[in-house]
C-alpha positions in Angstrom: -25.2 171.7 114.6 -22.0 171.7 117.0 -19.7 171.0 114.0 -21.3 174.2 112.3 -21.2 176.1 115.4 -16.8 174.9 115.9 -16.6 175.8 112.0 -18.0 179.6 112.5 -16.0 180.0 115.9 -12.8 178.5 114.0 -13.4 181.4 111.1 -14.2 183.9 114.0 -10.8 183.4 115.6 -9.1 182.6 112.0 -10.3 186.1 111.3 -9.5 188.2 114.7 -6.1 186.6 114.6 -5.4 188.2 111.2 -6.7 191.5 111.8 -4.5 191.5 115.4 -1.6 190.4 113.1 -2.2 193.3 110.5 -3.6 195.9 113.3 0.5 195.1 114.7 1.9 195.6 111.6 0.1 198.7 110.6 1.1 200.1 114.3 4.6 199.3 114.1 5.3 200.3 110.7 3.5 204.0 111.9 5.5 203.6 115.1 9.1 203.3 112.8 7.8 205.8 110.2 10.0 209.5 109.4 9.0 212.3 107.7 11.1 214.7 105.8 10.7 218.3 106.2 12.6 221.6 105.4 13.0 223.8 108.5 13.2 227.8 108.4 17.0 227.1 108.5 16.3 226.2 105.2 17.8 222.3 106.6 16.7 219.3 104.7 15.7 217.2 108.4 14.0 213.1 108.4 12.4 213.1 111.5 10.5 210.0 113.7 6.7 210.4 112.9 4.8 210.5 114.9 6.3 212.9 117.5 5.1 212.6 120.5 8.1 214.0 122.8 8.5 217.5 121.9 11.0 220.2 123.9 9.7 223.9 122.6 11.6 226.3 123.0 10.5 229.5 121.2 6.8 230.7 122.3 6.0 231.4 119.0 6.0 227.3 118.0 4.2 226.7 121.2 1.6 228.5 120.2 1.2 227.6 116.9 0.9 224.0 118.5 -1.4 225.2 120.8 -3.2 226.4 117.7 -3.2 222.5 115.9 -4.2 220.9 119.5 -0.8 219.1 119.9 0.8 220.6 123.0 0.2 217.3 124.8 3.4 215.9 122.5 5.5 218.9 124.6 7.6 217.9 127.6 9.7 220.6 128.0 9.9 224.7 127.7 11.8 227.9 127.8 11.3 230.3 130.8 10.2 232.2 128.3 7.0 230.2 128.7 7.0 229.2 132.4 6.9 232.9 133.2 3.4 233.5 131.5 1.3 230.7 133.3 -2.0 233.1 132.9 -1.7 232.6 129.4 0.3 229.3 129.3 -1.8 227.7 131.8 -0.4 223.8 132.4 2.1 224.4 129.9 3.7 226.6 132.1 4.2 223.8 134.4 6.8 221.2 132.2 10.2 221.3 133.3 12.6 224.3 132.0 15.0 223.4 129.3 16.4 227.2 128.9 16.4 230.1 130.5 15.0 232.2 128.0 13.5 231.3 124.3 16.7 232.5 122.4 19.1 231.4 125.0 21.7 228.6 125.6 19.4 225.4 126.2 20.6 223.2 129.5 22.1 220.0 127.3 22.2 217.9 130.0 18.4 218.2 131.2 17.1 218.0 127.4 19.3 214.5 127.5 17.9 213.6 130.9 14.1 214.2 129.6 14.9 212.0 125.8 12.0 214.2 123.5 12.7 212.9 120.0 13.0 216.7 118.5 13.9 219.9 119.9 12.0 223.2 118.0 13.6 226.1 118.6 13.6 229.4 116.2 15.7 228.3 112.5 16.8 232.2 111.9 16.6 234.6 114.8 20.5 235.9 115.3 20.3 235.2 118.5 20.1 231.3 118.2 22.8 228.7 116.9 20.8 226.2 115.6 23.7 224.3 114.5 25.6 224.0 117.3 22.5 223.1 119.4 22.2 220.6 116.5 25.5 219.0 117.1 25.6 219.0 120.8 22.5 217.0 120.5 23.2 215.0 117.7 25.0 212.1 119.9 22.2 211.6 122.1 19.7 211.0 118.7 17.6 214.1 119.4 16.9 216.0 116.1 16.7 219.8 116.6 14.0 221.8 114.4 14.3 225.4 113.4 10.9 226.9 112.8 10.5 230.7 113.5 7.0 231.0 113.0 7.0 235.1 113.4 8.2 236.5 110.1 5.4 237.8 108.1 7.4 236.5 104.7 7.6 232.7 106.0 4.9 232.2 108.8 2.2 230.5 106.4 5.3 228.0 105.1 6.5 227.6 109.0 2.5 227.0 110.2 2.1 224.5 107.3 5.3 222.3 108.3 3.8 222.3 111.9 1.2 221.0 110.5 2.9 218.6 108.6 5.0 216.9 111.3 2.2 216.7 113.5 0.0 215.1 110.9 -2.9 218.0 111.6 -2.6 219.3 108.0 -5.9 220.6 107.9 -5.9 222.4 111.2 -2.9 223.9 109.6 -4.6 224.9 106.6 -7.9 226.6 108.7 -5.4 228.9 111.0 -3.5 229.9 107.5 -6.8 230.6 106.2 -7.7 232.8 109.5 -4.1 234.9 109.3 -4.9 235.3 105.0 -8.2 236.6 105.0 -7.3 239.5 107.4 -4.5 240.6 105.5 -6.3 240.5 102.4 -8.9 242.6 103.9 -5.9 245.2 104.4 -4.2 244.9 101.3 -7.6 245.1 99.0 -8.4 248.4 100.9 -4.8 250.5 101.1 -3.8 249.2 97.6 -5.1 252.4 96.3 -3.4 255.3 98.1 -1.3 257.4 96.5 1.5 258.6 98.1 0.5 261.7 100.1 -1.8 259.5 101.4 0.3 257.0 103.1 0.7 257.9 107.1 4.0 259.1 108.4 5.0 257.0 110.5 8.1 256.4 113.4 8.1 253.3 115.0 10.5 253.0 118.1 12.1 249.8 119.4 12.4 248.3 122.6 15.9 248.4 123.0 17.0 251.9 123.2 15.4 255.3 123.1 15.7 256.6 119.1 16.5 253.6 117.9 14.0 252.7 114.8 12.7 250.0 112.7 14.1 250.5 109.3 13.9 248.1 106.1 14.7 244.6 106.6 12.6 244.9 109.9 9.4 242.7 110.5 7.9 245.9 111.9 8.8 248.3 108.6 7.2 245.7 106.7 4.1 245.7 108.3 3.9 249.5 108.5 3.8 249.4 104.9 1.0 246.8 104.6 -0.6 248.8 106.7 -0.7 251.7 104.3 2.1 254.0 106.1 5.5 255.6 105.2 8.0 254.7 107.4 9.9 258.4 107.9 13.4 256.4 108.5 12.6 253.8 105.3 15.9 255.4 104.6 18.1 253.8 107.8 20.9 251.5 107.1 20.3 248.5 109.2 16.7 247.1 110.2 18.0 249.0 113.5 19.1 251.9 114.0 19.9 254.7 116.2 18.9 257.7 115.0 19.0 261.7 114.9 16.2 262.9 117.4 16.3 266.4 115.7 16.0 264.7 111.5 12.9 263.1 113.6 11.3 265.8 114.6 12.4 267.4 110.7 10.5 264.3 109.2 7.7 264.8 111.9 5.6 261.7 112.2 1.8 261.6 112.0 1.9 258.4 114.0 4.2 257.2 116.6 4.5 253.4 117.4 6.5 252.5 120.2 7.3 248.8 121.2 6.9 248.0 124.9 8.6 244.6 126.1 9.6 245.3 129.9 8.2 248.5 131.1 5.4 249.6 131.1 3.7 246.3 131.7 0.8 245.3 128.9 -0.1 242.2 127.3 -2.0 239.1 128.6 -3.7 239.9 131.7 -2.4 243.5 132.3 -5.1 245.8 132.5 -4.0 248.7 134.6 -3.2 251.8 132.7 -2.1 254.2 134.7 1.7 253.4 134.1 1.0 253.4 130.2 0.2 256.8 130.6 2.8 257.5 132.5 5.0 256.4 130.1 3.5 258.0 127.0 3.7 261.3 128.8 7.6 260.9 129.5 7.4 260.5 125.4 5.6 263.7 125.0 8.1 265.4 127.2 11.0 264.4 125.3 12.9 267.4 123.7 11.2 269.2 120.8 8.6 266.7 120.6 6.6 269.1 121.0 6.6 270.4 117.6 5.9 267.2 116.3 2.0 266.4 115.1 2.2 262.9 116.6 2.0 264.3 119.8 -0.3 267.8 119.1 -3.1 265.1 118.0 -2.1 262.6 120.6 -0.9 260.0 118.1 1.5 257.9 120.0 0.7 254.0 120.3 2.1 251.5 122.9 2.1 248.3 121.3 2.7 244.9 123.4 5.0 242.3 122.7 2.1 239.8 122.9 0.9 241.9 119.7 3.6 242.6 117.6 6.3 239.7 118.1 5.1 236.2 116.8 2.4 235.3 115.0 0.1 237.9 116.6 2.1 240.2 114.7 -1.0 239.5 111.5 -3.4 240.8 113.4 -0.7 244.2 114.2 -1.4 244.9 110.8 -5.1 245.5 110.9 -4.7 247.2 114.1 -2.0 249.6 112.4 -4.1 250.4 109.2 -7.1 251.2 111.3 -4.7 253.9 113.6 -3.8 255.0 110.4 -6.5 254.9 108.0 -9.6 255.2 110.2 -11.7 256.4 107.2 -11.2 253.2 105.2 -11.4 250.6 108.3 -14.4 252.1 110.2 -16.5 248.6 109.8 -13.4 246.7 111.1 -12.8 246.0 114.7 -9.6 244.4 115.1 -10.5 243.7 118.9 -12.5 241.3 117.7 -9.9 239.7 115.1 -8.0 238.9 118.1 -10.5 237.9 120.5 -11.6 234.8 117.8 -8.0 233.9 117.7 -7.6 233.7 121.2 -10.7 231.8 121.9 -10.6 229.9 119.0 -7.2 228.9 118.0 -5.6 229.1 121.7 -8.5 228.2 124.1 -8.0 231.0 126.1 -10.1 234.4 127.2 -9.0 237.2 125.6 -8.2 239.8 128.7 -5.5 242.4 129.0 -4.3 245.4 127.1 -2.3 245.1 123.7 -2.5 248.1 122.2 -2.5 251.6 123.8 -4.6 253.7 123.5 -7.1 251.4 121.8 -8.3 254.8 119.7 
C-alpha cells in the first residue's frame, strides 16, 4: 500500500510540476506579447500587450477607458482631468503629465513615471503627435493617437481601445449603445423635405459671431439632427461672420457653445448666470428681429455635451429642440443618465443643456 501511495504522490508532483512549468510559459509569453494597431494618426504602432502603465492625456480616451473598466492601467493625466475631480473622482488624483489635454506634455515627468504608452489625441491641430513621438521614442515609450470625439471615426477609435486593452466585447456593447441612438435619429429625420429642416446658427466658444461651418464636428451633427445650418455656406469649419447676413438668414434655433463662462456641465446646477448670459445674447444688436429669440430659441450647450464622445447623445438632444413633433416619446435626459451610470459609474447631476425645453 505505501509503494501505491509514493507512486500516486510521484504522478501528483510529476503533474503540478508540469502545469507550473506551462502556467510560466503561458505567463511569460503573454507578458512579451505586442499587438499591432492603427491609431487615428492613421500610424501603423506594435505595442507591449498587455498594457498596464498607461499616461492619458486627452479626457476623451480616459473616458472611453473608464467606459471598458481599464482606468486602473492609467498612471498619469492631463490637468485637463485633475481639474474635474467631481466627475473624475480618484483619477483626478494621479500625478499631472501636462498642463492641459492638447498641450506640451512635461517629457521629463512622463520619463520619471516609465508607462509603456502615452494616448493622447492622433488629429486635433493643436497636438504634434510626432514630435511627442520622437521625444519619447529614446526612453521606449510608444505614444498612441486616438481622438475618440469625431463622429466619422469614434466607433473605429472605441474599437482599438478595446482592442489594446483586450475588452473587445465591452468595446462592442458601448458601440452598440452610441449606434442605436443615432439610428433612432436618422430613421426618423430621413424624411423631411427641405422646408422642413430647422434653421439653424450655432456659435462657438471662441469669439462672439464666429460659427460652425462644414468640416466642423458640430455642422455635421446639426444636420443629423435634421437642421440647416444658415452658414453651411462659410469657408472654413470656423468662421467669423457678418452679424447683419445673420440676422438676413434669421435662425429658428440658436446653439451656442459654452466652455468657460457661464459655468454648466458636471455638477453645475445653478442657473441664474445661464440666464444671465442668454439675455446679453438677446440684447445683441438687431437680434431682436430674429425668430430665435421672439420664441425664445437659444440653447447653451456644455462642453461635457458636445465635445467627446458625449457629443452622440448632442444629436438626439438637437433633433428633439428641433423637431419636437417627431421625438416627443424620446427623452434624451435619460439617454445620458444610462450612459453615465452605466458606462462611467457615475450620478448623472448638473446641467448640460440650457434650457432643457
Amino acid at each position: 500500500m505505501k509503494k501505491v501511495v509514493l507512486g500516486v504522490t510521484v504522478v501528483i508532483v510529476l503533474v503540478m510540476s508540469l502545469f507550473v512549468a506551462s502556467f510560466a510559459s503561458t505567463k511569460e509569453e503573454m507578458t512579451h506579447r505586442t499587438i499591432t494597431i492603427v491609431d487615428s494618426a492613421g500610424r501603423e504602432l506594435e505595442l507591449p500587450y498587455p498594457l498596464e502603465r498607461v499616461v492619458v492625456l486627452n479626457p476623451p480616451n480616459a473616458e472611453i477607458m473608464r467606459a471598458l473598466g481599464v482606468t486602473d492601467r492609467i498612471v498619469g493625466i492631463s490637468g485637463t482631468i485633475a481639474k474635474k475631480p467631481g466627475y473624475w473622482k480618484d483619477l483626478s488624483k494621479k500625478p499631472v503629465m501636462a498642463a492641459r489635454a492638447h498641450g506640451e506634455p512635461d517629457y521629463e515627468k512622463i520619463v520619471e513615471l516609465s508607462p509603456q504608452i502615452v494616448l493622447t489625441y492622433g488629429t486635433h491641430p493643436a497636438v504634434d503627435i510626432e514630435k511627442i513621438a520622437k521625444t519619447l521614442a529614446p526612453a521606449g515609450i510608444k505614444v498612441v493617437g486616438i481622438d475618440c470625439y469625431k463622429i466619422k471615426t469614434l466607433f473605429r477609435d472605441i474599437t482599438t481601445l478595446g482592442t489594446i486593452f483586450g475588452k473587445v466585447e465591452p468595446s462592442a456593447e458601448l458601440n452598440g449603445f452610441f449606434q442605436n441612438m443615432l439610428k433612432t435619429v436618422e430613421i426618423r429625420v430621413k424624411d423631411l423635405k427641405a422646408d422642413e429642416e430647422v434653421r439653424v446658427y450655432a456659435e462657438h466658444h471662441g469669439k462672439d459671431y464666429t460659427s460652425f461651418g462644414p468640416g466642423s464636428e458640430w455642422h455635421e451633427m446639426i444636420l443629423k439632427a435634421g437642421g440647416s445650418n444658415i452658414f453651411a455656406d462659410a469657408p472654413a469649419p470656423y468662421s467669423e461672420v457678418d452679424p447683419e447676413m445673420l440676422i438676413e438668414r434669421n435662425p429658428e434655433i440658436i446653439l451656442k457653445d459654452v466652455r468657460r463662462a457661464p459655468k454648466m456641465g458636471y455638477g453645475i446646477t445653478d442657473t441664474v448666470p445661464m440666464d444671465a448670459y442668454i439675455s446679453g445674447l438677446r440684447e445683441r444688436p438687431g437680434w431682436s428681429k430674429i425668430d430665435a429669440v421672439k420664441n425664445k430659441k437659444i440653447y447653451l450647450i456644455s462642453s461635457s455635451l458636445g465635445a467627446g464622445p458625449t457629443k452622440l447623445i448632442t444629436i438626439l438632444y438637437f433633433a428633439k429642440i428641433f423637431h419636437p413633433e417627431l421625438f416627443a416619446d424620446v427623452d434624451p435626459n435619460a439617454m445620458l443618465q444610462e450612459y453615465y451610470e452605466r458606462f462611467q459609474g457615475v450620478e448623472l447631476k448638473g446641467i448640460f443643456i440650457y434650457p432643457e425645453k
